[in-house]
Each structure stands twice: as structure tokens, then as C-alpha cells.
C-alpha positions as CSV (number, residue, x, y, z in Angstrom):
1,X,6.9,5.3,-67.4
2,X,6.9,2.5,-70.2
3,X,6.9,5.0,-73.1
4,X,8.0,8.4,-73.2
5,X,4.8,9.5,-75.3
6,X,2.6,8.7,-72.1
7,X,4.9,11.7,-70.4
8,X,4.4,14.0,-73.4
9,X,0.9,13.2,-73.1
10,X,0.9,13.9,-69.3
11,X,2.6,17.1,-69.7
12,X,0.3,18.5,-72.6
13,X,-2.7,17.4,-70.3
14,X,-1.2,19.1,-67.7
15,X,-0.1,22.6,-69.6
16,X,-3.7,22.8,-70.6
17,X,-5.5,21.8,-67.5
18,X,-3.1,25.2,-65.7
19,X,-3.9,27.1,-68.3
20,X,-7.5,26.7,-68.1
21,X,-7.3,26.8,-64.4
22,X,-5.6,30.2,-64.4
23,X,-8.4,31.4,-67.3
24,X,-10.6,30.4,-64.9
25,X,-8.9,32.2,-62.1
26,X,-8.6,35.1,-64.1
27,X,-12.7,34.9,-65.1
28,X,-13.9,34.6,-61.2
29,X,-11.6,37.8,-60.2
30,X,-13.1,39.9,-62.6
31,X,-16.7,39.4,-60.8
32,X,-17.5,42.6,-58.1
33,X,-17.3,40.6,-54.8
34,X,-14.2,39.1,-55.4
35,X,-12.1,42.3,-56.9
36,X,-12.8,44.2,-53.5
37,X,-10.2,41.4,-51.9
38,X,-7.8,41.2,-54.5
39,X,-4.2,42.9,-54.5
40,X,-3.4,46.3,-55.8
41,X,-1.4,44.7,-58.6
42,X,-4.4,43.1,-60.2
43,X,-5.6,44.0,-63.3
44,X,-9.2,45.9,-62.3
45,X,-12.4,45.7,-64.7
46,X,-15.0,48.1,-64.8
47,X,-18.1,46.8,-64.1
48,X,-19.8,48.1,-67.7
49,X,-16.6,46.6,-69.4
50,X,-15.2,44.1,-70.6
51,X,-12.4,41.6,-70.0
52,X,-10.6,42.7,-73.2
53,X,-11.9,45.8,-74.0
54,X,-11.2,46.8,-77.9
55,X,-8.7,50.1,-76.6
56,X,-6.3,47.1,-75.1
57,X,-7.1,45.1,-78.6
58,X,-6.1,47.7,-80.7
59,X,-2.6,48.2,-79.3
60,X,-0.7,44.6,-80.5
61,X,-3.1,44.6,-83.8
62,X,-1.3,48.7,-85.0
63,X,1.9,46.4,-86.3
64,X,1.0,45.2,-89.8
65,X,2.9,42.4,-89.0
66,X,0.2,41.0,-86.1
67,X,-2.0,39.4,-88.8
68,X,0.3,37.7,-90.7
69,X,1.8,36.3,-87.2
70,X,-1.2,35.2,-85.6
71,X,-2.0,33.0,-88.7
72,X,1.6,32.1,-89.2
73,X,1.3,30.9,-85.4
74,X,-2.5,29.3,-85.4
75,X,-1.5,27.2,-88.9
76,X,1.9,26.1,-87.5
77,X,0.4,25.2,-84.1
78,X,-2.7,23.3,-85.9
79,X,0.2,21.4,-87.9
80,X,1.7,20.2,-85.0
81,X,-1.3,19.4,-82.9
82,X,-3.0,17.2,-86.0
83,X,1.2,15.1,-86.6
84,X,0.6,14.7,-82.8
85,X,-3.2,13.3,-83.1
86,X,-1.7,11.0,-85.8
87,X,0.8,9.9,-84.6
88,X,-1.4,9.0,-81.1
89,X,-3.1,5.9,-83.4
90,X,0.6,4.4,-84.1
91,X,0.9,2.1,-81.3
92,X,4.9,1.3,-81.9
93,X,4.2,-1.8,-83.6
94,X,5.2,-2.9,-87.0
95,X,3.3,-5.7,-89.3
96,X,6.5,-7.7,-89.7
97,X,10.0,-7.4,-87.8
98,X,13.0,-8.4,-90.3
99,X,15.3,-10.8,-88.9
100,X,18.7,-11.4,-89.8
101,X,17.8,-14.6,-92.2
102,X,17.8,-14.5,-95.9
103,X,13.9,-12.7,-96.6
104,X,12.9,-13.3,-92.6
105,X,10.5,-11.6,-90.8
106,X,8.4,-11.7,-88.2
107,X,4.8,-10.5,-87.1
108,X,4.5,-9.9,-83.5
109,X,0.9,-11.4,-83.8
110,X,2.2,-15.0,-84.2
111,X,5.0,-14.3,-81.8
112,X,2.5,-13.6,-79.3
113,X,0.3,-16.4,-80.4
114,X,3.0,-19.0,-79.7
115,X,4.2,-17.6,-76.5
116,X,0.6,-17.8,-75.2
117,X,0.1,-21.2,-76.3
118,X,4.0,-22.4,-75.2
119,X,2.9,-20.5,-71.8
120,X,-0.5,-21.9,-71.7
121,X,1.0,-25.6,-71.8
122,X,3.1,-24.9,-68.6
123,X,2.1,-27.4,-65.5
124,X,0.3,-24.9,-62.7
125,X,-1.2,-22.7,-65.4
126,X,-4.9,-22.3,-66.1
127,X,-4.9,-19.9,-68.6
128,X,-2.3,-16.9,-70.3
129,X,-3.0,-14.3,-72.4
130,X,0.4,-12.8,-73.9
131,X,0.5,-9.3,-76.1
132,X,4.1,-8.6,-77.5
133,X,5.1,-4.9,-78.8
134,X,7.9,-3.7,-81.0
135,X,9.8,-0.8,-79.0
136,X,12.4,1.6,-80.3
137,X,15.9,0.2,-79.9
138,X,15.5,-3.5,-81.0
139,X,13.2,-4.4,-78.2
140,X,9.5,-6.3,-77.9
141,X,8.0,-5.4,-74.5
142,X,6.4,-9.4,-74.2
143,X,3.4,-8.5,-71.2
144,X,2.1,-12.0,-69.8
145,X,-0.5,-12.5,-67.9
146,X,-1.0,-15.9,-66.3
147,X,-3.9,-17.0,-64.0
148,X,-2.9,-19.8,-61.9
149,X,-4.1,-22.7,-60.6
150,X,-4.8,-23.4,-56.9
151,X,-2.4,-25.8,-56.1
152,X,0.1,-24.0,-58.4
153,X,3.6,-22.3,-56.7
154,X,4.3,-18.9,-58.7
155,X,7.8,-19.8,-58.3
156,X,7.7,-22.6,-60.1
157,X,5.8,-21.5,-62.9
158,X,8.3,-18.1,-62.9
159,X,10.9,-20.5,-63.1
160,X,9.4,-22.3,-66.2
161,X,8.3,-18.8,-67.4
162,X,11.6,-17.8,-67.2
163,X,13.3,-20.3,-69.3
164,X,10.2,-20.0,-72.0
165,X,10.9,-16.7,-72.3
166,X,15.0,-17.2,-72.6
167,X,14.2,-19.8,-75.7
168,X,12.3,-17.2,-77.1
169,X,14.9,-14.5,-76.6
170,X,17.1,-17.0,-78.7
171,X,14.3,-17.3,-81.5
172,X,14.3,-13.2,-82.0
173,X,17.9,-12.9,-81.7
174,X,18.4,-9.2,-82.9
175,X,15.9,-8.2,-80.6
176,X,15.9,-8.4,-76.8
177,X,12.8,-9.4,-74.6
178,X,11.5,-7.2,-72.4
179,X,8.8,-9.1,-70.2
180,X,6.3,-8.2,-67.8
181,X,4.5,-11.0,-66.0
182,X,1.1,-10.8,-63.9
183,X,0.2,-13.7,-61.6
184,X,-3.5,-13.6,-60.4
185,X,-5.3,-16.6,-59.5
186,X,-8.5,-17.6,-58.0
187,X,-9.5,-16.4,-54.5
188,X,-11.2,-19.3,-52.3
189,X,-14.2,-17.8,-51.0
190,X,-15.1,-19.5,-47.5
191,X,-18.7,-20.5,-48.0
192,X,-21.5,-18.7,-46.8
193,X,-23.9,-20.1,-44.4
194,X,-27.7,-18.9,-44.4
């Protein structure tokens, strides 16, 4: 996985969609024609009743305690699930990265904007479109994608790639370059005959 909040966000998605499977589960046993196949262990519902019937209520609300819990619990847990909305619109990346001159920085924007125009310029390329990131740990994820020409090799344009993205490496010398390339290039479509 490229970040570890795409996991988080995987396992969250996937704690809720169980949970609503096994309410679900839990809903289509309660119905008559499925109870009669169920195990002995299962937790049987009158027809006239209901799912959670206020004698079963009443037992975990006696402790004086249970209200002050349950709102203790739902603020806490609202808390956490609005930090974790927020912090869903931060994409990792900073306005300006400090570098080790005297008042230096640097925005990832024009870092980007010169890769893609340095890339742009390199024999066998039609057309690059670059997006650099800031990542934890003093790294830029750099994620290139370059459409070829036809009579272009890729490894020759890796090659020149390669040694664009070492100069860079150089130029943002706290940080280290992490780069992703995508080749793609024109398919030649055989003509069509009518």
C-alpha cells in the first residue's frame, strides 16, 4: 500500500461492512420461515415481539452509571470519527518544504512544474504530466507519467528519466525521491476497410 491511511481506511470500511452484514444476518433470522432452520443456540423472537423487547432493555439501563457511559462513549467516539474525517482532506503535503539553505524552501508545485517540463523536453517523449507529494520521513513520492512516442524505446527514455530524476534528487538534498513512472503510448490501429 503507498500510505498506511489507505489501510486504516480499508479496515474501517471493512469493520462496518461485517457489522452491517451480521445486523443484517441477525434481521433475516428473526423472520418465521427462516427461525424454524436455525440452531437451538439462536436467540428466538416471538412473532408479536420485538427484536429488543424493553424487559431485555431494562436490564443494562438499572446501573446509574449506563447513561453517563453511553454518552461518555457516543461523544468520545463522535470525537474521533470527525479528527478522522479531518484529517481525510490533508493529503500529506505541505505549502513549502524547508531546505537546508539560509531562509530556503520549497513548494512541491514548482518542483513538479520543472520536473514535467525538464521531462517533457526529453527526445522520445510526447507529453508528461508529473505530481510530486511530501511523505513522512523526508520523502516526495515524484509519480510520472509519460506518453511516448511511436518510434520512442522506453529504455531509452528510462535511462534519461533516470538520470533527470538523480539531478533532481541532488536539488532536494534532505529529501529522497521516491518515483513512480507510467509509460503508455499510442496504440496503432490497423485500418478498417468498408
Amino acid at each position: 500500500m503507498e500510505r498506511p491511511r489507505s489501510a486504516v481506511n480499508r479496515i474501517a470500511l471493512a469493520a462496518v461492512g461485517v457489522s452491517t452484514l451480521l445486523a443484517g444476518v441477525l434481521l433475516v433470522a428473526t423472520d418465521g420461515s427462516v427461525a424454524a432452520h436455525l440452531p437451538t443456540w439462536w436467540p428466538a423472537v416471538r412473532p408479536d415481539g420485538a427484536l429488543l423487547d424493553r424487559a431485555a432493555l431494562s436490564g443494562p439501563r438499572a446501573p446509574t452509571w449506563w447513561s453517563v457511559g453511553v454518552m461518555t462513549g457516543s461523544a468520545a467516539a463522535s470525537c474521533l470519527l470527525a479528527l478522522w474525517c479531518v484529517s481525510q482532506f490533508r493529503d500529506g503535503t505541505r505549502a513549502r518544504l524547508p531546505l537546508p539553505v539560509p531562509d530556503g524552501a520549497l513548494r512541491t508545485r514548482a518542483l513538479a512544474d520543472v520536473l514535467n517540463s525538464r521531462t517533457a523536453a526529453v527526445s522520445g517523449i510526447a507529453r508528461s504530466h508529473t505530481r510530486v507529494r511530501s511523505a513522512r520521513r523526508g520523502q516526495l513520492h515524484v509519480r510520472l507519467r509519460v506518453r511516448l512516442r511511436p518510434d520512442a524505446t522506453p529504455a531509452t527514455v528510462l535511462t534519461a528519466v533516470d538520470a533527470l530524476m538523480a539531478e533532481a534528487e541532488a536539488a532536494v538534498t534532505p529529501y529522497r525521491l521516491v518515483t513512480r513512472v507510467h509509460f503508455s503510448a499510442h496504440a496503432h490501429r490497423s485500418p478498417h476497410v468498408r
